[in-house]
N, C-alpha and C positions, 0 to 999 in steps of 0.2 A: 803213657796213658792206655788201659787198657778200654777199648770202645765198648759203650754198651747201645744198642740201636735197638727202637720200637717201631713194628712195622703195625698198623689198625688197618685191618680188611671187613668187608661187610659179606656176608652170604645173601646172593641176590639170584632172581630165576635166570636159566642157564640164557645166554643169546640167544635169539632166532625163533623163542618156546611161544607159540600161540597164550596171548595171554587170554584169559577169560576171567568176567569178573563175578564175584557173586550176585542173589537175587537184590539184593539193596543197595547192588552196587557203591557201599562202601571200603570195600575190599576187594583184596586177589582172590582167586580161587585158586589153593596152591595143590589141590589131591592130585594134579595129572601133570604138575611140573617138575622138572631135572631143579635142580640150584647151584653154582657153582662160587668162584670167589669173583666181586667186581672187577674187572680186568682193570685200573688203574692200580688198583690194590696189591694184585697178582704181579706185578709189575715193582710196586713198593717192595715186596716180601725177594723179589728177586735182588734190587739196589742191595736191600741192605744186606743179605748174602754175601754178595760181592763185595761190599766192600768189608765187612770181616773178613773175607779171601784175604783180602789185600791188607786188612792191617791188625787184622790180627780181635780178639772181642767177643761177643754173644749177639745175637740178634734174638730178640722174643718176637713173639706175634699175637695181639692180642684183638679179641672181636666181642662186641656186644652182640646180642641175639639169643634166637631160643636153644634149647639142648642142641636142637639138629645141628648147628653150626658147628659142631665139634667135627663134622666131616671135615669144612673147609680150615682149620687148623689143624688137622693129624695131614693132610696136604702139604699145608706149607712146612710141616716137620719133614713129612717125606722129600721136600726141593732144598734144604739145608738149614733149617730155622732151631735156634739149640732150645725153645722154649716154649709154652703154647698156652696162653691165661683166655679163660671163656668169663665174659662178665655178663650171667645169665638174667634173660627177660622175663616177663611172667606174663606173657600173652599181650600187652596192651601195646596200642600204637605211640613209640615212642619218634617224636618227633625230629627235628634237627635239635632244638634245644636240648629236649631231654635227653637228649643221644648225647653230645655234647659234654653236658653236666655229669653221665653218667662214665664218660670215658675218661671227662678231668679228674672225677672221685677213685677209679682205677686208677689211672697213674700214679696218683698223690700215693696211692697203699703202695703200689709195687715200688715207689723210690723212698718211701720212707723205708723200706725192709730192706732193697740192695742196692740204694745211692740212684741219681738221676741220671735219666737216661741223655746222653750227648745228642744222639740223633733222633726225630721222631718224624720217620715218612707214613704217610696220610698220601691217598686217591686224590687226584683233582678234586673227582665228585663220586659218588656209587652211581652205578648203573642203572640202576632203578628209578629211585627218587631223584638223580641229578640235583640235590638243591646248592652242590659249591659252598657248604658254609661253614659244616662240622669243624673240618677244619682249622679254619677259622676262630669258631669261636673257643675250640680246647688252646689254641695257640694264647690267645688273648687272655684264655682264664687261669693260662700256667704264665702269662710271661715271655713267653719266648716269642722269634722275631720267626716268620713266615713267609714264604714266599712262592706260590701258585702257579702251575702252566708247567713243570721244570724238566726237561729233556737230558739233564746231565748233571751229576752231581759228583764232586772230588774231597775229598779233606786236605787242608792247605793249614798245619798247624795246629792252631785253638783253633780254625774257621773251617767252617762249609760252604765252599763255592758253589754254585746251585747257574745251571744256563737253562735261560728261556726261548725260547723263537719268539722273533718278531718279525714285520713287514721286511725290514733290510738286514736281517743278521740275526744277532744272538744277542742279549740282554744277559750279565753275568752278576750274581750277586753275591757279597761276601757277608756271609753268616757270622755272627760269634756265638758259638757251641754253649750252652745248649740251646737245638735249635728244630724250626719244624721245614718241611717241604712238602707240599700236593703235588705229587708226580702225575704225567704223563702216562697213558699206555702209548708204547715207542721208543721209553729212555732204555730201553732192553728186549731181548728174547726169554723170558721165562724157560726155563729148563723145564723139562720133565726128571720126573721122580724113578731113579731104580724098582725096580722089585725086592732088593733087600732094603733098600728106604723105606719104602711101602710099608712093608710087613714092621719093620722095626717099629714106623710112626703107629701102628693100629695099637702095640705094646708101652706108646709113652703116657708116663701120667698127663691130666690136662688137668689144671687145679681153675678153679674159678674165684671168683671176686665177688662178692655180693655190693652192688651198688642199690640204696635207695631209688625211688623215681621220684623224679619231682615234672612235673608236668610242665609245658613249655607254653607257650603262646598261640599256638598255631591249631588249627582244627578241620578235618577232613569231612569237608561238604562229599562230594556225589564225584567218584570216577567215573570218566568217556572212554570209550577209545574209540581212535579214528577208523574212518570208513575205509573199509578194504578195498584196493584196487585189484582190480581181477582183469588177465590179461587174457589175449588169445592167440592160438599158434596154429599158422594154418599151412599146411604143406600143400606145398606149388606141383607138385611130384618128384618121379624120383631118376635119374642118370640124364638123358642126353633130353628123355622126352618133357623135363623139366624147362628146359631153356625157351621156350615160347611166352611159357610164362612167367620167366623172370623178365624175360624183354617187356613185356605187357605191365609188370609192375613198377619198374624204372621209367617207365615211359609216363606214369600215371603219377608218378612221386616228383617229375619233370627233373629226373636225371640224367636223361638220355634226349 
């Protein structure tokens, strides 16, 4: 069997980036943010790496979103990915559905053209929207059997064994191929990318996908973001003439 595996990444703003929203607060304000790949995703794109190491196949990478996203797939070429499909947006907020819809309409094109993909690793959730369900519902609308949380993944045959954590152990499930998995950030260390990976990934074609939109159910009222905790740091001083005041603050926290 030669394997064929699809990894789906979302390009989301980088960790830790000060979000700010626009004035109608319907939207990000993206002009002063980094974006990088979901870290479950980043995580996806490595499994399936490895296991073409291991047995041999192609791994593609495929992501809806706008042009820009083509950074975060010439990426995953540069960490060992032999393939890289953009299935381009055209500005509007596409929802979990429409996302969905539009990534089951991609696959159907790339497995009518070079036969179905065995494996299909999918993010728990993106980073961003956390909504846990894309997923989900590409699995249900191809057919294939799914399974979320998953910390570890093997081929066993036709099967994909897939482990979870749980309260007392590990939860192991046996897939029949073709099949999907919502990974974990944790089931791996994501590699960094060489400098001739790099450079080679800037020179790969990226071909796209043209997926209709079909609108989803869902509708974005009004973004909040939560109120900032602002700390304070106050130095006690500094070497030996320090230590009064440490006693004085131990004493006042009733640890001493």
């Amino acid at each position: 069997m030669t394997l064929r595996i699809l990894a789906c990444v979302k390009r989301v703003p980088a960790p830790g980036a000060r979000i700010v929203l626009t004035a109608d607060r319907t939207d990000i304000d993206a002009k002063n943010l980094g974006f990088t790949t979901s870290p479950h995703e980043e995580c996806a794109v490595e499994e399936g790496v490895r296991l073409v190491e291991q047995h041999g196949g192609s791994t593609t990478v495929l992501t809806l979103g706008p042009g820009e996203a083509d950074e975060q797939l010439r990426y995953a070429l540069s960490v060992g990915a032999d393939r890289a499909v953009l299935v381009p947006t055209d500005g509007r907020d596409w929802d979990a559905q429409a996302t969905a819809r539009g990534l089951v309409s991609a696959i159907r094109s790339l497995e009518a053209a070079d036969g179905p993909f065995d494996v299909v690793l999918m993010g728990n959730e993106s980073a961003d929207s956390g909504g846990f369900q894309v997923g989900i519902r590409v699995a249900r609308a191809l057919g294939r059997p799914i399974v979320n949380g998953i910390k570890g993944v093997e081929l066993d045959g036709d099967a994909l064994l897939a482990r979870r954590e749980s309260g007392s152990g590990y939860e192991v499930y046996r897939l029949q191929l073709p099949a999907m998995v919502g990974v974990l950030e944790g089931i791996n260390l994501p590699r960094y990318p060489t400098l001739p990976a790099r450079l080679k990934s800037k020179k790969a074609e990226v071909p796209s996908v043209a997926v209709g939109y079909e609108p989803g159910g869902l509708t974005t009222g009004l973004f909040d973001t939560p109120v900032e905790q602002v700390t304070q740091t106050t130095v006690l001083g500094h070497g030996p003439d320090a230590a009064a005041a440490v006693v004085d603050l131990l004493e006042e926290l009733g640890l001493v």
